[in-house]
C-alpha positions in Angstrom: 3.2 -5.3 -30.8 2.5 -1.9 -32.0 -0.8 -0.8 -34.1 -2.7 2.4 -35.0 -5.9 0.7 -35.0 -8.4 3.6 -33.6 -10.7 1.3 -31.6 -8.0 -0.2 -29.9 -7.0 3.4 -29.0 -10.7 4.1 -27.7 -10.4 0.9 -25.5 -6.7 2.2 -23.9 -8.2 5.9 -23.5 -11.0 4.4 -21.0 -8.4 1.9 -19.4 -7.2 5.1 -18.6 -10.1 7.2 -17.1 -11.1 4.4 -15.5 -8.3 3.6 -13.3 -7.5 7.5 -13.0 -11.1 7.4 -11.5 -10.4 4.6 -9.1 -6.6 5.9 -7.8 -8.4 9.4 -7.3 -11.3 8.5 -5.0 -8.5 5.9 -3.0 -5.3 7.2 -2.8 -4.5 8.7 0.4 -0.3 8.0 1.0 2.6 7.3 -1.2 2.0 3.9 0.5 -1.6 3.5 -1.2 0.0 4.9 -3.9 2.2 2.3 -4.5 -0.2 -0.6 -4.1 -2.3 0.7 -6.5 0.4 1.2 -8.9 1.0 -2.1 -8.8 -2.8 -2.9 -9.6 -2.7 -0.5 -12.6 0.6 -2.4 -13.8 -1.4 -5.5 -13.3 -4.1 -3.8 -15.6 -1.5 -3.4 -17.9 -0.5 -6.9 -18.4 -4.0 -8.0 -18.8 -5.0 -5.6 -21.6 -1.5 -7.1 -23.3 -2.8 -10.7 -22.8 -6.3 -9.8 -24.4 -4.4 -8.2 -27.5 -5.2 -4.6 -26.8 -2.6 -3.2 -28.8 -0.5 0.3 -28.5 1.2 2.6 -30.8 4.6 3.4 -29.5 3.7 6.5 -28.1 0.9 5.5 -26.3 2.7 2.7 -24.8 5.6 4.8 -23.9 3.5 7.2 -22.2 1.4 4.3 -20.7 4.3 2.4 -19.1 5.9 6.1 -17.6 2.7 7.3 -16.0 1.4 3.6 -14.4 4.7 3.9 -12.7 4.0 7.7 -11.9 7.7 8.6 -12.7 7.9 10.4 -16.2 9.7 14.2 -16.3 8.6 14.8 -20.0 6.5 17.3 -20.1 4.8 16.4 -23.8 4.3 12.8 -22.1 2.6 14.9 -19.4 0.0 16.6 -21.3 -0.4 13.4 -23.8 -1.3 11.3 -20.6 -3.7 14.3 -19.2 -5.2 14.2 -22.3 -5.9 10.7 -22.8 -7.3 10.9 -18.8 -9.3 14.1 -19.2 -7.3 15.8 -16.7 -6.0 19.0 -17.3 -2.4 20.6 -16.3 -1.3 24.3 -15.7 2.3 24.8 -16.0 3.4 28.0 -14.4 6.6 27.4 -15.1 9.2 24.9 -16.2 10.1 22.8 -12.4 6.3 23.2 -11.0 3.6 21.4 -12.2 -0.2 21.6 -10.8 -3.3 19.4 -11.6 -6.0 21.8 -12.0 -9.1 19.6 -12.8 -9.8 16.4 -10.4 -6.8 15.6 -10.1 -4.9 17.4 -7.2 -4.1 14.2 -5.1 -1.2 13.1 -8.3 0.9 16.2 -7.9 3.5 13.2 -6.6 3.3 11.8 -9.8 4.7 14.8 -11.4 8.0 15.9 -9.3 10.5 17.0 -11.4 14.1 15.4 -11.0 16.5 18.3 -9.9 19.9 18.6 -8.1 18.3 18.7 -4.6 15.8 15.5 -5.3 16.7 12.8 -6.8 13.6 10.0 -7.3 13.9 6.3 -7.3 13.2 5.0 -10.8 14.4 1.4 -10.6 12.8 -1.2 -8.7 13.8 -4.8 -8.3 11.9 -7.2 -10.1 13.6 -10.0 -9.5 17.0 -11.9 -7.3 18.5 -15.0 -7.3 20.9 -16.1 -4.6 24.1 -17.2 -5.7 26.2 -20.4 -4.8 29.2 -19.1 -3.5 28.7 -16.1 -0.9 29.5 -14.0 -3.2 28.9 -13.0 -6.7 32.5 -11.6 -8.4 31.3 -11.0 -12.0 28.3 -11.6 -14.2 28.8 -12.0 -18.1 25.9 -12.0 -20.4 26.1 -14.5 -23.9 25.3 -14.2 -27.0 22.4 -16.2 -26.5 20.5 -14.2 -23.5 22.1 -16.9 -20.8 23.8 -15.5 -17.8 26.6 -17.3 -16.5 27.9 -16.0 -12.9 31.3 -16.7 -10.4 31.8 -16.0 -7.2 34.2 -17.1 -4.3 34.4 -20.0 -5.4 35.2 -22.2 -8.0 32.0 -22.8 -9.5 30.0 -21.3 -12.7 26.3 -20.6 -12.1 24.3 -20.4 -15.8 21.0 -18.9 -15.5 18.1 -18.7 -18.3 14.8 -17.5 -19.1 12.0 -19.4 -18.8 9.1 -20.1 -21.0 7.2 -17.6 -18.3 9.8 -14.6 -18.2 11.7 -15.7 -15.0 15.3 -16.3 -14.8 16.7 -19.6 -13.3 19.7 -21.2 -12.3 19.8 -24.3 -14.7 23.3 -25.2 -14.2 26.1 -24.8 -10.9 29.3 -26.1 -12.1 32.4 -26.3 -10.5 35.0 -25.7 -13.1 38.1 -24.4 -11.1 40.1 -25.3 -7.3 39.8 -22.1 -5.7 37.6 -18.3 -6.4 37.2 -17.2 -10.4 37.3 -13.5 -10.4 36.2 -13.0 -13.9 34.3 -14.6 -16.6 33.4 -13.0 -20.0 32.6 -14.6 -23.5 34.7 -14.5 -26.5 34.4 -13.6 -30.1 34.4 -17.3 -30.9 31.3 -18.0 -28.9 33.5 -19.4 -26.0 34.0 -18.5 -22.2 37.4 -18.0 -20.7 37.4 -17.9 -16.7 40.1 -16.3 -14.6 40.9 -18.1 -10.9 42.7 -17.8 -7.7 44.0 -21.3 -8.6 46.4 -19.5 -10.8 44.8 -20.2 -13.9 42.7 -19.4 -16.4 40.2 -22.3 -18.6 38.5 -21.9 -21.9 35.0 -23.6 -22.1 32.3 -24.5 -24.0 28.4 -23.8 -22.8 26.2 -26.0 -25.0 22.6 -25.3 -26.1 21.5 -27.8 -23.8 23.3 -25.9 -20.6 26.5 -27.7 -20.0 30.2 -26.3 -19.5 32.6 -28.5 -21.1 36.8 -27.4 -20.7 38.3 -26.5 -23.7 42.0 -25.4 -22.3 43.6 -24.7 -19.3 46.1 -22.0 -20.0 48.5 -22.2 -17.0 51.5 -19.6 -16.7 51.2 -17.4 -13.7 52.7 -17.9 -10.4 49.5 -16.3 -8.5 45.6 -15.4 -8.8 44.8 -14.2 -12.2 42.5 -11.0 -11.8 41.2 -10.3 -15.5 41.7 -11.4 -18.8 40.6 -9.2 -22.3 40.5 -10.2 -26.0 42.2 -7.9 -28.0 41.1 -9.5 -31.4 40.4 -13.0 -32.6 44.0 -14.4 -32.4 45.5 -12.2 -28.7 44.8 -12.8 -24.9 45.7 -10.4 -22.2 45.7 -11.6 -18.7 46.4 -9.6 -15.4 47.8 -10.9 -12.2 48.4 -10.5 -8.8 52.3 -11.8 -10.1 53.3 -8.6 -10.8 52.9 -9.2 -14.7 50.2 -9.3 -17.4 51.3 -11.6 -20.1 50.0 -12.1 -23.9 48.9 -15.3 -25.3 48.5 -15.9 -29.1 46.6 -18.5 -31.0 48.3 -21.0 -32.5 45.9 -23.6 -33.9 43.0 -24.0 -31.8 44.9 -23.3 -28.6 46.4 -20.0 -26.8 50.3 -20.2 -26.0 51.4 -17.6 -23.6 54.4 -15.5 -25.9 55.4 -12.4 -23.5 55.0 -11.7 -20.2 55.3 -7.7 -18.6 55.9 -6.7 -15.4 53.5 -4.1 -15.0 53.3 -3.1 -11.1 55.8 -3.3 -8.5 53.7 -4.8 -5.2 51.5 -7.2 -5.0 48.0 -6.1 -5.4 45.0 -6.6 -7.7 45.1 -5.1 -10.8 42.8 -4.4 -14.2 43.3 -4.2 -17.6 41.2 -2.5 -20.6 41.3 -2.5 -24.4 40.5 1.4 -25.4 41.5 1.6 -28.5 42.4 -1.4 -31.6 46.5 -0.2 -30.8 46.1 0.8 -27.0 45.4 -1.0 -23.7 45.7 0.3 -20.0 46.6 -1.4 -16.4 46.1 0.1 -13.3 47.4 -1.2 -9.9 46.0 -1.3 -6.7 49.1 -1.0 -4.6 50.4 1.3 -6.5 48.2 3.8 -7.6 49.2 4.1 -11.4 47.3 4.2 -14.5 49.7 2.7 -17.7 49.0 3.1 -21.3 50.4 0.3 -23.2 50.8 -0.4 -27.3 49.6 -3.7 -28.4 52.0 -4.0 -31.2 55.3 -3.7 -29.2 54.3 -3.9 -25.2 55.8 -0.9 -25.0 54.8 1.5 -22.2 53.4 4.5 -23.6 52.5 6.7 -20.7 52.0 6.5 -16.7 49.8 8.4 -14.3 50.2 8.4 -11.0 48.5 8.7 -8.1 44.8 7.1 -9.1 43.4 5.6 -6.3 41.3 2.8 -7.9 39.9 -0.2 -5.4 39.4 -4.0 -6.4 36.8 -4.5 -9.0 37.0 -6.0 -12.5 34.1 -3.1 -13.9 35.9 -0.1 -12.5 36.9 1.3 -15.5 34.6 2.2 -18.3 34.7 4.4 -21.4 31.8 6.8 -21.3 32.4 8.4 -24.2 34.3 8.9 -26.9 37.9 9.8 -25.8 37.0 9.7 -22.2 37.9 7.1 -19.5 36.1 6.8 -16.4 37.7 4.9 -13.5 36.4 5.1 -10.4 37.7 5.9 -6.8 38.7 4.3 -3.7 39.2 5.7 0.0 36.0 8.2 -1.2 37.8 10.0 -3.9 34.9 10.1 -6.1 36.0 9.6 -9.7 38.4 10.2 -12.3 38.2 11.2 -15.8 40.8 10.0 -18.1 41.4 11.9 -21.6 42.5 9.0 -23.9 44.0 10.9 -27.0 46.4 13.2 -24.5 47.4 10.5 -22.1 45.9 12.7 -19.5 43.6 13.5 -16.3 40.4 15.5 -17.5 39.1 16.0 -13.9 38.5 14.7 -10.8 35.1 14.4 -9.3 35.0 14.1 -5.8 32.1 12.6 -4.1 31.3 10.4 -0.9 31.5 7.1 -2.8 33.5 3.9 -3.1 32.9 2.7 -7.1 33.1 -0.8 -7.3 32.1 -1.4 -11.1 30.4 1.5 -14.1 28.5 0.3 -17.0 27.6 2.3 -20.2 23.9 1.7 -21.1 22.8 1.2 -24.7 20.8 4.6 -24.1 24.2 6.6 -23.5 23.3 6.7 -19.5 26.1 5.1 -17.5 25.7 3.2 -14.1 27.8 3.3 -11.3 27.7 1.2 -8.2 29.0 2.3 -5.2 29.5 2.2 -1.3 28.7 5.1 0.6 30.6 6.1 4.0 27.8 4.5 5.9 27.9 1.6 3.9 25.2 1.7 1.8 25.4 0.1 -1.9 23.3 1.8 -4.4 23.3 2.5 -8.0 23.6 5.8 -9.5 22.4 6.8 -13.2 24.5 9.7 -14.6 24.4 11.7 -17.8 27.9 13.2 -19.4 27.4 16.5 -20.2 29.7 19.1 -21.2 32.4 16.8 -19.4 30.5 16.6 -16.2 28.6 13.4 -14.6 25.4 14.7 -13.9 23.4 12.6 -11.3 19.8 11.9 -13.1 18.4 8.9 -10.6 19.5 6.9 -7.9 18.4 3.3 -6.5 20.0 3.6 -2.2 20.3 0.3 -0.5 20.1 -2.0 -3.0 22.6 -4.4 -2.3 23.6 -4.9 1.6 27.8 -4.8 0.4 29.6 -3.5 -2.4 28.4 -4.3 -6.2 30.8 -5.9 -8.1 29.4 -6.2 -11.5 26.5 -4.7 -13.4 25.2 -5.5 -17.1 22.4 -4.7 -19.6 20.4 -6.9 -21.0 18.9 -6.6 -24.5 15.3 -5.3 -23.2 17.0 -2.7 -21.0 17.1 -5.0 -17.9 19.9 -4.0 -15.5 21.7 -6.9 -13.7 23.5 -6.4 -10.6 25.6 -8.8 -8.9 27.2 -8.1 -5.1 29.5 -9.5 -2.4 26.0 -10.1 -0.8 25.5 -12.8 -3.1 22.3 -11.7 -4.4 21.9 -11.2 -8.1 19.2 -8.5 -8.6 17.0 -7.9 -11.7 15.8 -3.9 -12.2 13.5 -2.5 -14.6 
């Protein structure tokens, strides 16, 4: 999609001018502002369709500036450049159009602890089947496949045109699935309130067939992780995870743990090829387990996690995040020591964290008032540093949130929306 070709850099260089021209003699409000953002992204498309071609800077800079929200300041100059405008820094946070152009100073805000601007939007939602969406998994393939409250599997797909629809609603299981994610093999495993937990096949032309039914708990099963190729570990509400080994083509359940007094939900995580932790609702403990002998290794105490099957997430390297309930904010996890790095405190409820491919993670949370949004931090210099924020995106708590190859975020919620973002 990409090409030097000069003329073709000519032709995107009056695109520019042009609609510069046009947003400066009309824009008035943010509200005009918007609208004609969405002509100039319209403007966009078009010059795509008639093979006007970009070299990755220009399109970089292109894509930033038609949605008025880039903070680099060598993007800034480029796109003055290409526009004929002109820019006079006095210093690093101001910035101030000094040549026809004073009416896009909004275009220009900086993001800074004290204002935080809305770079997401939603381009897309689909309404799920069950009144709730639990967990979204994304295949190999591109498909989406989705659960909710009930005990049906919703596979959605792209279209020839670029939309996502649900191709397939198939009810797989008696009572809620919790969790769905895809294994090494190309398979799905499913985890239910019925108890248990089924192995399936999606095929390429977007049917679920049941492979095995692994039944062995006595209550819902929350969560289930592959540890490697031939090991299964499953989480329930029984009090116990237990581990299930191939044999064959089939999983056979060889130990069962008890890993939390009370009955509460619970979650599990691989951190490490020889480590995986638990943590409990009910009672408030993060457990470090070894894979090789089920041993525990180490317990904290005292970490007040809430339901959610993406509430724990390793941001970097040795670092655990696992996020709060009761508006404790979050907790940082040191993996090597066994240990709590810090707490940060903060007004939210985290219901799931996701680690983008760009090293950005994602959190989504409740606020006091209620409010579910998703919140784009950096780590540095073992801090989560707030960068952008999308408020009142869901109307209830967000359960699950993914990437997609293209940088797509997905976002599933108890309000059974599914919700596409840029």
């Amino acid at each position: 999609m990409y090409s030097n070709n000069n003329n073709n850099e000519k032709e995107i260089s009056q695109l520019f001018s042009n609609n510069i021209t046009s947003l400066q003699s009309n824009l008035s409000n943010l509200e005009d502002l918007e609208f004609q953002i969405t002509n100039y992204l319209n403007e966009y498309e078009n010059s795509i369709s008639k093979d006007i071609n970009l070299n990755k800077d220009t399109e970089k800079a292109f894509i930033d500036y038609i949605n008025g929200y880039s903070t680099h300041p060598i993007n800034v100059n480029y796109f003055l450049k290409k526009s004929n405008l002109s820019v006079n820094q006095n210093n690093k946070r101001t910035k101030q159009i000094t040549k026809n152009g004073k009416k896009f100073i909004e275009l220009f805000k900086e993001i800074d602890n004290n204002k935080i601007k809305e770079l997401h939007y939603c381009t897309q939602e689909i309404k799920g089947e069950s009144g709730c969406i639990n967990h979204i998994c994304l295949l190999k393939d591109g498909r989406l496949i989705s659960c909710g409250n009930s005990g049906e599997l919703t596979l959605i797909k792209k279209s020839p045109t670029g939309i996502y629809e649900k191709v397939l609603c198939a009810e797989v299981h008696l009572k809620e699935i919790s969790f769905v994610t895809q294994l090494k093999n190309g398979n799905i495993i499913t985890c239910s309130n019925d108890n248990t937990m089924k192995i399936l096949s999606v095929t390429d032309d977007d049917n679920i067939n049941i492979e095995q039914v692994l039944k062995s708990h006595q209550s819902s099963v929350y969560k289930v992780i592959e540890f490697n190729e031939d090991t299964l570990i499953s989480i329930s509400s029984d009090l116990t995870f237990k581990v299930w080994k191939k044999k064959f083509d089939n999983y056979i359940c060889s130990n069962t743990i008890q890993f939390q007094k009370y009955r509460s939900y619970g979650n599990i995580m691989k951190i490490n090829d020889n480590e995986f932790v638990t943590i409990s609702v009910g009672d408030y403990c993060l457990k470090f387990w070894d894979i090789n002998t089920l041993k525990l290794i180490k317990e904290i105490k005292n970490i007040k996690t809430c339901w959610g099957m993406e509430n724990m997430c390793i941001i970097d390297d040795d670092i655990l995040c696992i996020g709060g309930t009761d508006f404790e904010g979050y907790y940082l996890i040191q993996i090597s020591n066994h240990q709590i790095l810090t707490i940060i405190r903060g007004p939210e409820k985290v219901y799931s964290i996701q680690k983008c491919l760009d090293g950005n993670i994602i959190f989504g949370i409740i606020d006091q008032d209620r409010s579910s949004s998703l919140i784009v931090c950096q780590f540095i210099n073992g801090n989560l540093v707030k960068i952008e924020e999308k408020k009142a995106c869901h109307n209830d708590g967000i359960n699950s949130i993914i990437e997609l190859d293209d940088g797509t975020i997905v976002s599933g919620s108890e309000d059974n929306l599914i919700k596409f973002w840029n």
